[in-house]
DOMISE-804202 format. One record per residue (C-alpha): residue in three letters; x, y, z. Coordinates in steps of 0.05 Angstrom, whole numbers, padded with zeros to 5 digits, always signed. Layout:
ALAXYZ...
This chain:
UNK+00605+00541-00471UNK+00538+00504-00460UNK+00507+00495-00392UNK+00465+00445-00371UNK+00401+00470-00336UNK+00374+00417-00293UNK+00307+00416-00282UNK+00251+00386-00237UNK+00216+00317-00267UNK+00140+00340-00247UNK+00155+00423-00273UNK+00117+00413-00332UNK+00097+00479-00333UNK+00123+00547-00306UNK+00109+00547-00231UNK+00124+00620-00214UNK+00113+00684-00251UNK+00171+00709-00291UNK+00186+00785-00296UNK+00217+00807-00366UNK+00260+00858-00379UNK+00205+00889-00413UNK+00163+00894-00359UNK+00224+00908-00321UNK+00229+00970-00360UNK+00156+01005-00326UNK+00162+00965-00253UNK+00192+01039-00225UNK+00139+01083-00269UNK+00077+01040-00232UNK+00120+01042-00171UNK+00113+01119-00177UNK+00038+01111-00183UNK+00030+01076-00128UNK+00071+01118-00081UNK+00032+01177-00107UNK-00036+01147-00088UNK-00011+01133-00026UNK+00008+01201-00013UNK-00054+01237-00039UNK-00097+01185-00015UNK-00071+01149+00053UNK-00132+01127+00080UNK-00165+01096+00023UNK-00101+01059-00010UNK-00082+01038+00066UNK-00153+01000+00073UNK-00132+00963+00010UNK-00061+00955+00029UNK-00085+00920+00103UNK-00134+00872+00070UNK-00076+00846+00020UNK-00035+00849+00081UNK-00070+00808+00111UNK-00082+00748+00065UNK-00014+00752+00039UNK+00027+00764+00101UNK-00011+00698+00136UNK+00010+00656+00066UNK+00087+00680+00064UNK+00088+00667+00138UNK+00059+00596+00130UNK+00097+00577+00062UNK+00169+00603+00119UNK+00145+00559+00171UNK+00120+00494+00136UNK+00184+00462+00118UNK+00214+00473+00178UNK+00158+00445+00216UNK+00146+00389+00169UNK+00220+00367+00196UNK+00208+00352+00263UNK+00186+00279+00282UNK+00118+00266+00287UNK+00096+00330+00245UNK+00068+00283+00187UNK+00009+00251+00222UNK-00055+00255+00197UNK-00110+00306+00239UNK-00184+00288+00226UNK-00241+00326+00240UNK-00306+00291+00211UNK-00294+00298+00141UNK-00226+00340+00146UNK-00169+00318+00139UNK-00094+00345+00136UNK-00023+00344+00171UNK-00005+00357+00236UNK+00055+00401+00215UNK+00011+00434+00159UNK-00047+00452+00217UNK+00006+00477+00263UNK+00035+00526+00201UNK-00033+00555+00192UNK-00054+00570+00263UNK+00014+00603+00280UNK+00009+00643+00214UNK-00060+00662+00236UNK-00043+00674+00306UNK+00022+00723+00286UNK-00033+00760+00240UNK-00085+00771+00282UNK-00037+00796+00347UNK-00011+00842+00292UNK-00078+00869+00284UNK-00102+00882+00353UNK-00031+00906+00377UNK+00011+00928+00320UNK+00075+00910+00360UNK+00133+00921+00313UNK+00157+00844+00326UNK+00096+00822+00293UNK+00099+00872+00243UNK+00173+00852+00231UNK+00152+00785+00218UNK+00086+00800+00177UNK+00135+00834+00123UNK+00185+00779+00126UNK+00121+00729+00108UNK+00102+00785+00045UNK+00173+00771+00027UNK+00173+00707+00033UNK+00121+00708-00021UNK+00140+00756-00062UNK+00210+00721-00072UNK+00175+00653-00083UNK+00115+00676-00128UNK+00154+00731-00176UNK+00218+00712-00205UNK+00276+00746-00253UNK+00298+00697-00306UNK+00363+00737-00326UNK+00418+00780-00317UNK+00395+00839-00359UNK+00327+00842-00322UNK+00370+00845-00265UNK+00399+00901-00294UNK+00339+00933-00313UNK+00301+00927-00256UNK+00358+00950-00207UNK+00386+01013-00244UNK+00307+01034-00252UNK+00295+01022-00175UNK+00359+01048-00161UNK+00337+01120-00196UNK+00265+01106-00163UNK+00295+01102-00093UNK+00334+01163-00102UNK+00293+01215-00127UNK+00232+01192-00081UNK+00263+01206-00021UNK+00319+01266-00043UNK+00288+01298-00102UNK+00215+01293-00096UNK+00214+01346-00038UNK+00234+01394-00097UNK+00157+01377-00138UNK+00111+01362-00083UNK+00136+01402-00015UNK+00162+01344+00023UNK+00195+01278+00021UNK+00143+01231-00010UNK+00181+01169+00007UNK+00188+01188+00086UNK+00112+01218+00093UNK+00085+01163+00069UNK+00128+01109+00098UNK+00123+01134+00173UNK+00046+01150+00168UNK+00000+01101+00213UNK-00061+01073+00178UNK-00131+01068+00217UNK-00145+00999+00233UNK-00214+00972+00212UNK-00209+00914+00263UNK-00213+00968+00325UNK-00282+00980+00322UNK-00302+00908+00307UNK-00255+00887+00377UNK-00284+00942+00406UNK-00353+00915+00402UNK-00323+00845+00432UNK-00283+00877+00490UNK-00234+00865+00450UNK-00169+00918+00467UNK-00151+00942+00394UNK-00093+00990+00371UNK-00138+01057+00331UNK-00070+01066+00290UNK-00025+01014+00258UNK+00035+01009+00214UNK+00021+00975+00153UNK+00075+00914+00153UNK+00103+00942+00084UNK+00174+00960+00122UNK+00214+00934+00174UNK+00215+00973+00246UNK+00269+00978+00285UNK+00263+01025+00340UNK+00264+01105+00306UNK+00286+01064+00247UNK+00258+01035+00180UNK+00275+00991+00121UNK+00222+00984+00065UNK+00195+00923+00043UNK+00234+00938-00030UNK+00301+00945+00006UNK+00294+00866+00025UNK+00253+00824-00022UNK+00284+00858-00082UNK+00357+00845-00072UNK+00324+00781-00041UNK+00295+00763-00121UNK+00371+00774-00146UNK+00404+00746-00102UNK+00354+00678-00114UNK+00369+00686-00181UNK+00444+00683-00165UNK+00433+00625-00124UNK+00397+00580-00179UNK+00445+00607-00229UNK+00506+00581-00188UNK+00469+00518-00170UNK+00452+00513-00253UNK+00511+00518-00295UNK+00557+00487-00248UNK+00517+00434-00207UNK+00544+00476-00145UNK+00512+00464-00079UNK+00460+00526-00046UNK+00517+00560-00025UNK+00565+00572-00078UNK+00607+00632-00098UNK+00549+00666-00134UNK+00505+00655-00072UNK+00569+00691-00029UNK+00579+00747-00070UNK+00508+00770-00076UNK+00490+00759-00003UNK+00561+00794+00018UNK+00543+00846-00023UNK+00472+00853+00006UNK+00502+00864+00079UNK+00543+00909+00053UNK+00497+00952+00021UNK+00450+00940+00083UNK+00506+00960+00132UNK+00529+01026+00086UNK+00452+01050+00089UNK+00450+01047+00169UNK+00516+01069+00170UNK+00490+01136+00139UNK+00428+01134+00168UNK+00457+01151+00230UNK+00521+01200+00209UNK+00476+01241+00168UNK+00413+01235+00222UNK+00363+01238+00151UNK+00322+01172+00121UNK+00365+01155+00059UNK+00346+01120-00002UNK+00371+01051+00012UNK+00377+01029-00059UNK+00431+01079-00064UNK+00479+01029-00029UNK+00442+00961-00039UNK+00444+00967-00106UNK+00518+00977-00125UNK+00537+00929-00073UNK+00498+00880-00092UNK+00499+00881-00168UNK+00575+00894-00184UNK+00598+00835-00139UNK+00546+00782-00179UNK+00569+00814-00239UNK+00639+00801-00222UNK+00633+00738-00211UNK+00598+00717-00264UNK+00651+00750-00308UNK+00711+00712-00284UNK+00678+00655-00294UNK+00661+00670-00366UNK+00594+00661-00359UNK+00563+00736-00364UNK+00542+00735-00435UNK+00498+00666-00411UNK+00480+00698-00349UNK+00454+00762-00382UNK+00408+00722-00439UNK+00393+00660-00416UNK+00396+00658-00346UNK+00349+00608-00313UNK+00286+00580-00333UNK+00228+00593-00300UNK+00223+00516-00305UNK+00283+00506-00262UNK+00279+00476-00188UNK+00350+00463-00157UNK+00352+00385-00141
């Protein structure tokens, strides 16, 4: 069965960057780098992690808010200041972006923290893409074995839980003694916006935009092959799945009174359903090859 891919008429070219199976394949090896460095060296990789944070945080946060700004009345008129020149709605994006960044910086409340990850998901899910099924598969399972041993097994090799010590470690904040100098009241410790807070609890970054990048995928599929609107059954079965994973983990979290590798739920939960789905509709050996081009912008 063929499957008509629709596709945008100004997408000349690819517009996001796609992630192969074959890079797919060493995303959980670098992953195990990185975590590493992090633990040996906190206060070095945390001064590079709050820099990115910052610039990328304040872009996911205005690339969230822009659309929905740009549809309330009156949002499309023209500021100018001497020589510059842009949209009301597109101003207003980038000063609340930049407002939520900078409060995060000089308070680290976990509100603002909370909503500086869901702008570096926001980005992460529009810039980096999976084009297929079997990266899907790749990418998860690898994760999925990532996820585990970091927080279960690596106490075994390196005396404690990796995963935990490095996710519930405060990083210095650079800005403090520049506020200071200004009067400024600055936080000495912050945590880096690279998980979600909620009160003794946490959910890394990888727990959301991850399943986020599948479920897209599922999304655009469904919307693809079927000219099905947003929400169509592939869109319901991965996003059901999500919650479901999401609500096992903190189901856990609390019986058991440990962190627990949240990819140990999201994963199965997540995957199975999509590939269910894509089975009864006899379209799993498309979905698995060809997928979706990068090319592809739902109409």
């Amino acid at each position: 069965m063929d499957y008509e891919l629709l596709r945008h008429p100004d997408s000349d070219q690819e517009q996001n960057i796609q992630l192969t199976a074959k890079w797919a394949y060493v995303v959980p090896f670098f992953a195990s780098i990185g975590i590493l460095l992090m633990f040996y060296f906190f206060s070095v990789m945390s001064l590079l992690l709050f820099i990115s944070c910052l610039f990328s945080a304040s872009v996911g946060i205005y690339m969230a808010l822009l659309p929905v700004v740009e549809r309330m009345p009156h949002f499309h008129k023209i500021v100018s200041v001497k020589s510059f020149e842009c949209k009301f709605g597109m101003l207003l994006a980038g000063l609340v972006s930049g407002g939520i960044v900078l409060s995060w910086t000089l308070t680290s409340n976990p509100v603002l923290n909370n909503l500086m990850a869901i702008g570096l998901c926001v980005l992460s899910v529009s810039v980096l893409r999976v084009p297929n099924f079997k990266t899907v598969t790749v990418l998860f399972w690898g994760l999925f074995l990532y996820d585990i041993f970091w927080v279960f097994g690596s106490s075994y090799f390196f005396g404690e839980n990796v995963m935990e010590a490095v996710a519930s470690q405060k990083a210095t904040n650079p800005v403090h003694a520049v506020a200071s100098t200004f009067h400024l009241p600055a936080v000495e410790e912050l945590d880096l916006p690279m998980k979600f807070i909620c009160f003794d609890m946490i959910l890394g970054l990888g727990d959301v935009s991850l399943p986020a990048m599948i479920v897209s995928l599922a999304m655009r599929y469904g919307k693809a092959s079927g000219n099905q609107p947003f929400w169509n059954s592939y869109t319901f079965y991965g996003f059901s799945g999500y919650c479901l994973g999401l609500a096992f983990t903190m189901l856990f979290v609390v019986y058991f009174r440990i962190g627990q590798p949240a990819l140990l739920y999201i994963v199965p939960c997540t995957y199975f359903p999509i590939l269910y789905i894509s089975y009864t509709k006899g379209q799993l050996k498309h979905f698995w090859n060809q997928g979706v081009p990068n090319s592809f912008l739902p109409l």
